[in-house]
N, C-alpha and C positions, 0 to 999 in steps of 0.2 A: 730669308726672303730676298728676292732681287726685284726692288722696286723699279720696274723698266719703263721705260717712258711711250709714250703714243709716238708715232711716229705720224704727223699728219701730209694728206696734200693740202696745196693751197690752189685755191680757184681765187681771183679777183673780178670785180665786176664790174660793168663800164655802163652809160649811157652818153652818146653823143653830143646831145644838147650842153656837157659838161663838159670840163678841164679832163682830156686823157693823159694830159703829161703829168696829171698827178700820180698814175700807174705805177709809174718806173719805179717813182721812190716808193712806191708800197710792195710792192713785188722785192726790193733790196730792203725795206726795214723789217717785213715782217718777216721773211726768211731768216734777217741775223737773228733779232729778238728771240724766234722761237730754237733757234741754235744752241745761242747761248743758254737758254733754260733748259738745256740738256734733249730738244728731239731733233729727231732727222728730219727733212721736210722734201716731199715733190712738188716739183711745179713742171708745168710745159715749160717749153722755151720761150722767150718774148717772141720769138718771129714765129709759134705755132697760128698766132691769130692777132689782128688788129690791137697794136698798144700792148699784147701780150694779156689781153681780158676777154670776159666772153659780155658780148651783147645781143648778137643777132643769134638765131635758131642754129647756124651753121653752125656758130662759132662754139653756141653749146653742144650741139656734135660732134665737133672737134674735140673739147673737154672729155666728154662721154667716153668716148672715144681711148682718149689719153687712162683712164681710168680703170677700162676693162681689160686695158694690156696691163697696168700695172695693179691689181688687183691681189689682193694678199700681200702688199706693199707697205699697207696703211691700215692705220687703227681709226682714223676722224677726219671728218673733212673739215677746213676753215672759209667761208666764204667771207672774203673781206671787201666791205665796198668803200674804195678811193671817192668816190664818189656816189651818185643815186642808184646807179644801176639800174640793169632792165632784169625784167622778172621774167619774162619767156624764157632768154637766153637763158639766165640760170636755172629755170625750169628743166629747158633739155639737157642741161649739163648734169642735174645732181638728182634727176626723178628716180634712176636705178642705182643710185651710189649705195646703196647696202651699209652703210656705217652710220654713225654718229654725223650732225652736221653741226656748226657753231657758225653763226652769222655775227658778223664784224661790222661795225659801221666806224667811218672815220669823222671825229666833229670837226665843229667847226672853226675857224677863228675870228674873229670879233672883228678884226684889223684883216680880214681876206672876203671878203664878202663882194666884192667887183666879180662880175660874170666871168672875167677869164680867172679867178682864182676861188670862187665861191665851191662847195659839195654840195650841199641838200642831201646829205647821207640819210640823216636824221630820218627826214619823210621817204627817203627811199629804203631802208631801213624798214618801215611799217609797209612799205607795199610788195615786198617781198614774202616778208612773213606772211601780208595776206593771202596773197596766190599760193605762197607754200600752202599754205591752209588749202583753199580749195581744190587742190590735187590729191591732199594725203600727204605730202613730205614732212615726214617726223625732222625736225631740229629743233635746237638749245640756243635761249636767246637770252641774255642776262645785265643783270644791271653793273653802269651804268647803261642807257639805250644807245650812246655814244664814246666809244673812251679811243685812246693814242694805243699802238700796239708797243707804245716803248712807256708805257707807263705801269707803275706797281697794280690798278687797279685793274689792265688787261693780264697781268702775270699772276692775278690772283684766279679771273678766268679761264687762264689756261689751265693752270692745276684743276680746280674744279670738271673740267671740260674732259681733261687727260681720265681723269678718274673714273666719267662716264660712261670713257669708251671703253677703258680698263675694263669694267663690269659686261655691257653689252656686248665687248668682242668674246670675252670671255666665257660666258655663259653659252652661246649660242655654239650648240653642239658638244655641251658638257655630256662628261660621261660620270656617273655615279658607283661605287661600287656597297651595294649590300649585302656585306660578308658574314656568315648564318643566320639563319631564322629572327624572324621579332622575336622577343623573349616573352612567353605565353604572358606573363602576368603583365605587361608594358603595351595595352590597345594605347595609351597614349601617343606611339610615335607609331602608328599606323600610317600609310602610305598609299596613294594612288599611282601606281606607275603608268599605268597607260596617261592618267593628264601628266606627268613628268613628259613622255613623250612628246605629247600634241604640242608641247611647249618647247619643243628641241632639247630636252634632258634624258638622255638615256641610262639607265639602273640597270646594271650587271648584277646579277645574283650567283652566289657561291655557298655552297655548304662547308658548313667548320670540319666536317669527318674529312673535304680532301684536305682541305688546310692540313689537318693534322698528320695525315698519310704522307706532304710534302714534306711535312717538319722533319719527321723519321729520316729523310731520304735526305738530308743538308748534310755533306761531311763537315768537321769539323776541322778540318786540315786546309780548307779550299780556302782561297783568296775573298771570297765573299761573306764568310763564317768571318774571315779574321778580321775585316774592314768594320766588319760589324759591329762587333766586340769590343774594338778598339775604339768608335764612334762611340758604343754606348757608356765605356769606363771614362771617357773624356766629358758625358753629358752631362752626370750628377754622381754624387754619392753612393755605390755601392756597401759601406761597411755593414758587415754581417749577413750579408745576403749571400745563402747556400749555395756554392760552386753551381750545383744543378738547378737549381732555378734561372741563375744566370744565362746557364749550358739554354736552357727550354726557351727563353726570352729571346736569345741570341738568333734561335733557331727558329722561331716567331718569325723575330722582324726580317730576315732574311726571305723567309716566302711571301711575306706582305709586301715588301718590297718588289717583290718578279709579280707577282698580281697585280701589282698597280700601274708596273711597267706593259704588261704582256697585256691589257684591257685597257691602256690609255684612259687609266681613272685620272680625275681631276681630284676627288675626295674619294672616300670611302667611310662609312659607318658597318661598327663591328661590335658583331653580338660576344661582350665580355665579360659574363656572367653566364651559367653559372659551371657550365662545361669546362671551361680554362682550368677552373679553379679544382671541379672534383676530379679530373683528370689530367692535368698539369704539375697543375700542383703551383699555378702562377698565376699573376693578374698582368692583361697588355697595357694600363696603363701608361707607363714611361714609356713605351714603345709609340703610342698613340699621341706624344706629348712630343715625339720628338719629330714626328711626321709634321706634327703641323708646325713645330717648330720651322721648318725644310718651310713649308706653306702650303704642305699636301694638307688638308682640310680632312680630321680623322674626328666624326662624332661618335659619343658613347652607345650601349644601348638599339644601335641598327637605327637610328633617326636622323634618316636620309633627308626629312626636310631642314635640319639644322646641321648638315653635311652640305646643302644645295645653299643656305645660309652663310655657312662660315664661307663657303668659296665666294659669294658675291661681293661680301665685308675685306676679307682678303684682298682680293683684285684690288677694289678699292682705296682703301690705306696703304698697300705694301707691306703688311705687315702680319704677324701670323695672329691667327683667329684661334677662340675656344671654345667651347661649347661645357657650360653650366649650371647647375640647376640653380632654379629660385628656390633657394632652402631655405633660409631664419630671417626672422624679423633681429632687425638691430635693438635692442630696450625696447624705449617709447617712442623714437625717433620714427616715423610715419616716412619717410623719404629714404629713410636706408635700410639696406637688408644686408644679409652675407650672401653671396654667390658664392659657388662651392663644385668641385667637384675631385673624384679620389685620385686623381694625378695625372691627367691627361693636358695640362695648361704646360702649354709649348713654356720651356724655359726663359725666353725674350720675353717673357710676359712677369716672371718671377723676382722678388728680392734679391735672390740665392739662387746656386744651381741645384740646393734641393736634396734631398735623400731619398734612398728605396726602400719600403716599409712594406710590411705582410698589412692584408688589404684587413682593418681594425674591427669592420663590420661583419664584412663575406665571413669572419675565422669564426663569428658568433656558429655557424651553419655547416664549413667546410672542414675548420678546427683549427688552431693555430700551424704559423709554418705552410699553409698548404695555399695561398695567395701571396706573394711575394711578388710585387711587380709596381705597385703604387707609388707616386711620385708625390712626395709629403714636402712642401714649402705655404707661401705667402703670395699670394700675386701684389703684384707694385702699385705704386699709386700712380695714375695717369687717366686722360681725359679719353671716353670710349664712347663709338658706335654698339648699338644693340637693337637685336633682331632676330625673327626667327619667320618658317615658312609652315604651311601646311595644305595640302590638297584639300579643297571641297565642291563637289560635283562640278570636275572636270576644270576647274580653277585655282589657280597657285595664287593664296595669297599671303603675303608679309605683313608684318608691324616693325616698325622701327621709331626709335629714340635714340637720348642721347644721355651721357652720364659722367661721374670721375669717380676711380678708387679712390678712398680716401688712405689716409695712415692710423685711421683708429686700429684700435689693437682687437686680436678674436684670442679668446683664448687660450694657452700654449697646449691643452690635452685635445682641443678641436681636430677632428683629423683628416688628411687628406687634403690637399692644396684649396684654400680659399682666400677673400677680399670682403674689405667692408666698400657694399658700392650705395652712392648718394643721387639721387634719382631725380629728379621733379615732378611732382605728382606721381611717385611710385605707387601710390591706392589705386588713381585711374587705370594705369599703366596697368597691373594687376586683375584688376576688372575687368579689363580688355581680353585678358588670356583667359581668364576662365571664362568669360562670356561670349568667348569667338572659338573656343574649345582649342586653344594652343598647345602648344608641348609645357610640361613641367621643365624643361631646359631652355635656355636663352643663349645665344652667340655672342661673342663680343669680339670685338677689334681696337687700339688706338684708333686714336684720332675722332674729329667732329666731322664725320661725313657723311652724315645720316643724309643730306640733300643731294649729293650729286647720286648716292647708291637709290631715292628715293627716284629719282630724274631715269637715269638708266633702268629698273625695273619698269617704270610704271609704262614713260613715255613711249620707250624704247622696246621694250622688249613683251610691250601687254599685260603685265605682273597686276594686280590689285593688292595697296599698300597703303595700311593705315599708318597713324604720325598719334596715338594713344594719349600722350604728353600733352596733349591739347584740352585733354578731360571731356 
């Protein structure tokens, strides 16, 4: 995963009645600040407009202006007020900015309070917001209502800030891929694509019969066979595992791979059951585990909403997503379960890098030997987002929470990659799903991000998103 950073512009904001030579220096702090915290930043030039801020109407069509030329530039806008500012101007400037916005206010100082050094951020601050309000303009306003752009509590904003546009740049014109058929007996991860649509998500559909007609047609000798190969002998533990299933896996991932490129998937969910197995003779987990490893977002099972899930949790954290069932209660323990699933959990997420195993269940059905593809470790202990999506009459909606693996122990015959995870209120949480008709699988990500990804779905991008944890 390449955790890349927002790249924002920066708009500042003026009113006359105030000190503009406080501009200058915020036009040079907030630029370094947001530098050195690793993003790019645009601004106009000081000499585009008055003090180098926008106040009057022109000035914010001059902004506007600056905006639509450099469009696809930027991930979020920052609107910082040096002072009160005026709300028209920024009105023209940011009514069509299409991104993320984060309004800045600068406080006060106790010892500056004299009319030529005074702000009134503070209450300019709230009359921005409010005219935002009455227009429509979506933006993120957070606490404190006042903070320094060179203080730890503004660089905690930014991250948070960064993350939400992560998601909402992201989303917006995702592309999905649902690679063969639901699996008849799974109505559980059933799908509305037309509301994916209406929502800017588009679902590609493929049948496994070409998949499988491409596989035949991979030499083995090509440069793409071989990178393969050599990617997957370096990801985990192959011992014992039959040259030809290797050979069939190698030859998998290599067409999954040109699908993902050639449809401009963002994720993909893949029907890995039961076809692979009687006609393979393999299971795609570790292939499935290694994509999202990458941060290509690969759910099990064809469940495109916890494929449209892991990619929003992804963005978010930087970090690669999985998708797992709620399977076992822990003992008595009310607050933990085991999350589990048969070896699709990206490696970064593991103890170990894991080994390859004939899939323990499928063989009851298929017969031993004839699923080999399963990636058999422990997920780590760390503090995780959790989430999942699902269509209902023409509405996408989320649950999100928040959690840690712990180091309690699961069995050593337990099979197939899993975690002991400790929940808060896991009963409500639970209730939630089965009483809002959720997927038997859950997403997860590091990190406690459950608010900036609850921020970007809801505010941003129209989502409806419960927070279950609350009981």
């Amino acid at each position: 995963m390449v955790d890349k950073k927002t790249t924002f512009a920066l708009c500042f904001g003026n009113r006359g009645f105030f000190p503009a030579s406080l501009i200058a220096t915020a036009r040079e702090e907030l630029s370094r600040v947001l530098k050195a915290w690793g993003h790019d930043v645009l601004m106009p030039g000081a000499d585009a407009t008055r003090c180098g801020a926008v106040e009057t109407p022109r000035e914010g069509q001059v902004y506007a202006n600056f905006l639509r030329e450099n469009r696809g530039r930027f991930g979020g806008i920052i609107l910082c007020l040096p002072n009160f500012g005026d709300e028209t101007g920024a009105v023209t400037a940011l009514k069509d900015a299409g991104v993320p916005i984060l309004v800045q206010a600068y406080p006060d100082d106790l010892d500056k309070m004299a009319p030529e050094t005074r702000r009134d951020a503070f209450c300019g601050k709230i009359s921005i917001m409010d005219v935002f309000q009455q227009y429509g303009i979506r933006f993120t306003a957070l606490k404190p209502h006042v903070v320094s752009p060179s203080s730890d509590r503004f660089k905690a904003n930014v991250d948070y800030f960064d993350r939400v546009c992560r998601v909402v740049n992201g989303m917006q014109g995702m592309v999905v891929g649902a690679i063969g058929a639901r699996t008849t007996a799974f109505k559980t991860v059933r799908i509305d694509e037309v509301a994916l649509q209406r929502h800017g998500i588009t679902m590609e559909t493929l049948d496994l019969s070409g998949v499988f007609a491409r596989m035949k047609a991979v030499q083995s000798g090509t440069e793409g066979y071989k990178a393969k190969a050599e990617t997957l002998k370096r990801y985990t533990s192959w011992k014992g595992v039959p040259g030809e299933a290797f050979d069939r896996i190698v030859r998998l991932g290599v067409v999954l791979d040109a699908i993902i490129e050639e449809y401009g998937m963002a994720a993909i969910a893949l029907r890995c059951w039961i076809e692979l197995q009687e006609q393979l003779g393999i299971s795609p987990c570790v292939l499935m585990g290694e994509l999202n490893n990458r941060g290509i977002p690969a759910a099990c099972e064809v469940d495109v909403g916890n494929a449209v899930a892991m990619y929003a949790l992804g963005l978010a954290s930087g970090e690669p997503a999985a998708c797992l069932d709620w399977n076992n209660n822990y003992g008595e323990e009310d607050n933990k379960c085991i999350l589990f699933h048969c070896g699709p959990v990206p490696k970064g997420l593991m103890t170990d890098r894991g080994r390859i195993a004939d899939h323990a269940i499928l063989a009851n059905t298929v017969g031993a030997g004839c699923s080999y593809g399963c990636h058999v470790g422990r997920i780590a202990p760390f503090d995780f987002t959790f989430g999942s999506m699902l269509t209902d009459a023409g509405r996408l909606r989320f649950y999100l929470g928040q959690g840690r693996f712990t180091e309690d122990k699961i069995p050593a015959e337990f099979f197939g990659c899993a975690g002991v995870a400790e929940i808060v209120n896991l009963q409500d949480v639970l209730l939630h799903v089965g009483h809002n008709g959720y997927r038997h699988h859950v997403s997860v990500t590091p990190g406690l991000i459950q608010a900036p990804v609850r921020e970007a779905l809801e505010r941003y991008l129209g989502f409806e998103v419960a927070l279950p944890q609350r009981g």
